[in-house]
MIBA-76922 format. One line per 10 residues: their letters; for each residue x, y, z of C-alpha. Coordinates in Angstrom, 1 decimal, always signed. Layout:
N
a) X/Y/Z; ... $
REM end
This chain:
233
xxxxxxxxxx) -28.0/+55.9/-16.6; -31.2/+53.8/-16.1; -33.4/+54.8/-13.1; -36.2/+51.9/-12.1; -38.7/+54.0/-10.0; -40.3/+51.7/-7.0; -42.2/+52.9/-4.8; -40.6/+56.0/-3.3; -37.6/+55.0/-4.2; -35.4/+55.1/-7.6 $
xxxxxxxxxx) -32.8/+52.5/-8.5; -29.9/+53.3/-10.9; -28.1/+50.9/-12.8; -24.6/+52.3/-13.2; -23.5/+51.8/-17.1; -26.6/+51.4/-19.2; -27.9/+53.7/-21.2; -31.4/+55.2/-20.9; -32.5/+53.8/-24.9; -33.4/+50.5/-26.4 $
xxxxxxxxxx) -36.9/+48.5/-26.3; -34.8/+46.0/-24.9; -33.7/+47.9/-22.0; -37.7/+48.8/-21.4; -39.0/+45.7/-21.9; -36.5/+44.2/-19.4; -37.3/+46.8/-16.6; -41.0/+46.6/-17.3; -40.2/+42.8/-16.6; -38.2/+43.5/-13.3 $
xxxxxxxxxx) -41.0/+45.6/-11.8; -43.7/+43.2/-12.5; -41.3/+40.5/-10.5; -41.1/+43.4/-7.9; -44.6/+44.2/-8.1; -45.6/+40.9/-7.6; -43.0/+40.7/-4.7; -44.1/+43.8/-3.0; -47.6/+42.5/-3.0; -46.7/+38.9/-0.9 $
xxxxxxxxxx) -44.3/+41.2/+1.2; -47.3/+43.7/+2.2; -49.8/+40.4/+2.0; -52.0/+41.8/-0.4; -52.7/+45.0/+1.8; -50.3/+46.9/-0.8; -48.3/+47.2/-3.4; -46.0/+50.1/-2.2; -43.5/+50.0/+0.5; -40.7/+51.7/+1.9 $
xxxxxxxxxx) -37.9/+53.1/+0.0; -35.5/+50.6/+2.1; -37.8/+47.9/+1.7; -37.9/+48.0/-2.0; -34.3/+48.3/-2.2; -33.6/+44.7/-0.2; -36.3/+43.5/-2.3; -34.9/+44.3/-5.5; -31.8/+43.0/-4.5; -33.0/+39.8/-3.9 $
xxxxxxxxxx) -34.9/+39.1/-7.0; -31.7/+40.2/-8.8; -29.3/+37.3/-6.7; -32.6/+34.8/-8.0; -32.1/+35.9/-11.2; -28.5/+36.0/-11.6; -28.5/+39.7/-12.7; -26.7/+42.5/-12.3; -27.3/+44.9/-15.2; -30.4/+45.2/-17.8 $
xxxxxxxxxx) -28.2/+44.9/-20.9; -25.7/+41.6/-19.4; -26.9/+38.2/-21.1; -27.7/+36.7/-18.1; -30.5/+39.3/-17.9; -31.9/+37.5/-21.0; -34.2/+35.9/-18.3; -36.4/+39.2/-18.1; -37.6/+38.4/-22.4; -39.8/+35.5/-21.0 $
xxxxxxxxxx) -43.6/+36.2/-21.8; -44.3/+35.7/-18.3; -41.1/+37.0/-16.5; -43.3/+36.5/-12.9; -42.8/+33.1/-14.2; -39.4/+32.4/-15.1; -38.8/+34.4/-11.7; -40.5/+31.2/-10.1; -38.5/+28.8/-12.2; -35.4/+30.6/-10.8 $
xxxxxxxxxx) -36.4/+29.9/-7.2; -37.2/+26.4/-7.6; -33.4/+26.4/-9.4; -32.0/+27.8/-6.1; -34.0/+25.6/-3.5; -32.7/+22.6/-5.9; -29.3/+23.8/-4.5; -30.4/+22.7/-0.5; -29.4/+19.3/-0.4; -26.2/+20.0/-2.1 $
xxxxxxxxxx) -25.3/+22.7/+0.4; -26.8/+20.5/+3.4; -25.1/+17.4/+2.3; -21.8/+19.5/+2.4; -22.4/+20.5/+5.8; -23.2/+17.0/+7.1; -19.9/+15.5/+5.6; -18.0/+18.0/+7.3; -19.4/+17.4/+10.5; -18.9/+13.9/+10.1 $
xxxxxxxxxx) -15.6/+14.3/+9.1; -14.0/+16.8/+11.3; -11.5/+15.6/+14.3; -13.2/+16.3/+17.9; -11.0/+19.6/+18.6; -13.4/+21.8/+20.7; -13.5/+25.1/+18.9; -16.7/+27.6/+19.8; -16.7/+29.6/+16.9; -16.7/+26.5/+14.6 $
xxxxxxxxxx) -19.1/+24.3/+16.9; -21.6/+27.4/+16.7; -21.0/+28.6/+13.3; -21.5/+24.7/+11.8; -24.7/+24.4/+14.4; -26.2/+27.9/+12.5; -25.4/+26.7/+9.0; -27.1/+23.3/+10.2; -30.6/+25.2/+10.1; -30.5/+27.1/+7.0 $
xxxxxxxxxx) -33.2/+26.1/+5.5; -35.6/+27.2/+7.8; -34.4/+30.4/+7.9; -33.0/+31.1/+4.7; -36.0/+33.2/+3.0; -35.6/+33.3/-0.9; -38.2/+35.2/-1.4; -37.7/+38.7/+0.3; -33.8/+37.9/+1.5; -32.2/+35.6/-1.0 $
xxxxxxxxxx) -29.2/+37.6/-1.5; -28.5/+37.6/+2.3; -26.7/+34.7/+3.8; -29.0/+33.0/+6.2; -27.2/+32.1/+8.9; -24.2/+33.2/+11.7; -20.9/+32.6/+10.5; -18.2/+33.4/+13.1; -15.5/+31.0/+12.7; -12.5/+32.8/+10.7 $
xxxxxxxxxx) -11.3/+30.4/+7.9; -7.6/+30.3/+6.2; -8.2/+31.9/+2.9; -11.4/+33.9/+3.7; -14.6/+34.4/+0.8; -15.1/+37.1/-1.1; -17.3/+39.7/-0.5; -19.0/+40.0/-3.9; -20.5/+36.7/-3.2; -24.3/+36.5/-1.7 $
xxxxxxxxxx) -26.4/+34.1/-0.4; -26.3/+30.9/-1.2; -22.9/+31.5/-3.5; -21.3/+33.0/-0.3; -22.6/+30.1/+2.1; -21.6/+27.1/-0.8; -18.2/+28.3/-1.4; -17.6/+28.8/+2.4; -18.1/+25.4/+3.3; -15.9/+24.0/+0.2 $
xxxxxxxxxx) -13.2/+25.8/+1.9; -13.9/+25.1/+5.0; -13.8/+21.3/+4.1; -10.8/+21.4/+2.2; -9.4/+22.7/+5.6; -11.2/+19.6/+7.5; -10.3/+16.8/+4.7; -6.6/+18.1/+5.8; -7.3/+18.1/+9.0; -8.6/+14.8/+9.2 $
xxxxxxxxxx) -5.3/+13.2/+8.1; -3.6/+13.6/+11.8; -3.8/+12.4/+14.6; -6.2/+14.1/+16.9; -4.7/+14.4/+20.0; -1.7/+15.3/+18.1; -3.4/+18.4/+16.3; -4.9/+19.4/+20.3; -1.0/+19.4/+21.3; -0.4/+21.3/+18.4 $
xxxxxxxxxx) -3.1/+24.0/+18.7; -2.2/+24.2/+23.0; +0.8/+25.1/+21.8; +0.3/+27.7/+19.8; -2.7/+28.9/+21.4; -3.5/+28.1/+24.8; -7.0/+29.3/+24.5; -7.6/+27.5/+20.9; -11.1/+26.6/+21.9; -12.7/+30.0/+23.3 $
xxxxxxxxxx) -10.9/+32.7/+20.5; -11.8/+33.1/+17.4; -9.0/+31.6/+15.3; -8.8/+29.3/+12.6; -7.4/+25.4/+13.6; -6.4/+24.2/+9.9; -3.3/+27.2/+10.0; -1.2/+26.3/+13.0; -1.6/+22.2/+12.0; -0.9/+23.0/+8.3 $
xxxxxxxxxx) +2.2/+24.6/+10.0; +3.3/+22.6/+12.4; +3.0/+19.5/+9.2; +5.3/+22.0/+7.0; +7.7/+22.5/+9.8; +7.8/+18.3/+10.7; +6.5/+18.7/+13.6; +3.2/+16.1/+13.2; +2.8/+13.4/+10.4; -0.7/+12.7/+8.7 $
xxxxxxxxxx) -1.8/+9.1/+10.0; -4.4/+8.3/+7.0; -4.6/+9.7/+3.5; -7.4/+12.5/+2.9; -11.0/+11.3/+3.5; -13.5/+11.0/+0.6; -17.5/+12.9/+0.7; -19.1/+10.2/+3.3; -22.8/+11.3/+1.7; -21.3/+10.7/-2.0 $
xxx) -20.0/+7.1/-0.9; -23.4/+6.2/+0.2; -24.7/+7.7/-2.9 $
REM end
């Protein structure tokens, strides 16, 4: 077991042995990244900081990286001459990712019927300003922004960041795409059915309408919509 002293604090990395140039070469790599990291986090007044802060900030640079073991290929990133470097390249990699995310948002909000949920309304209004404060540097593995709204087949755990915020919103508009096919006031009659207080609770709308379509209840008006921001691509 391989411990990466920072700081104060010491990092183990369940599964790897403690031999190998490669294995030291790749965690002298990983603490010039956190060196380097530690020093814009402090400013330049430092290059220690607390065990805790260390911790979140070796977390991040291993979401940037795409790591999580020494020895896994995907650590093959750290053999770079400059690994500070290729660190950098990584970011610009995940901040290529924005648009994508943001353009998924937008079509869902273009998309989606005009049923008054709060937790959606505020969770999509969160997501909507992301960018501003989702900070790759420090916090990438963190997913920046509120998400509240419950969806139908919920996202894993294991996923961070970005991952977890992209894979959220492709469910959630597979939910609204589905959606979208009714009626709306028919999907309001619907959800007042089922649940009176639909717009103030926290529950998710594609489940009762999915339902009440199985059951024969309502009957889709239109076909499922197609990305609005890739048709005017």
């Amino acid at each position: 077991m391989t411990g990466i002293k920072i700081a104060s604090a010491s990092f183990e990395t369940p599964g790897i042995p403690d031999k190998g140039d490669l294995l030291e070469r790749r965690t002298g790599a990983l603490w010039e990244i956190l060196s380097h990291l530690m020093e814009l986090h402090t400013c330049g007044g430092s290059s220690s900081v607390s065990q805790t802060e260390a911790y979140d900030l070796m977390q991040s640079a291993c979401y940037v990286l795409g790591i999580e073991g020494l020895l896994e290929p995907a650590a093959a990133v750290l053999d770079r001459d400059d690994p500070v470097h290729a660190f950098q390249h990584k970011l610009e990699v995940l901040h290529a990712r924005f648009d994508e995310v943001e353009a998924l948002w937008r079509d869902i909000c273009i998309v989606m019927p005009p049923i008054n949920n709060i937790a959606l309304r505020d969770t999509l209004a969160s997501i909507g300003g992301f960018r501003a404060r989702y900070d790759t540097l420090f916090a990438a593995d963190q997913v920046p922004c509120d998400i509240d709204y419950p969806l139908h087949r919920p996202i894993p755990e294991s996923l961070k960041g970005l991952d977890y915020l992209q894979a959220w919103l492709e469910t959630l508009w597979e939910e609204t795409r589905f959606i979208a096919r009714f009626d709306s006031r028919d999907c309001i009659d619907v959800l007042e059915s089922w649940c009176p207080d639909y717009k103030g609770l926290l529950i998710n709308l594609y489940e009762p309408i999915h339902d009440a379509y199985c059951n024969n209840v309502i009957t889709p008006q239109r076909g499922y919509p197609s990305r609005p921001t890739r048709m005017q691509g």
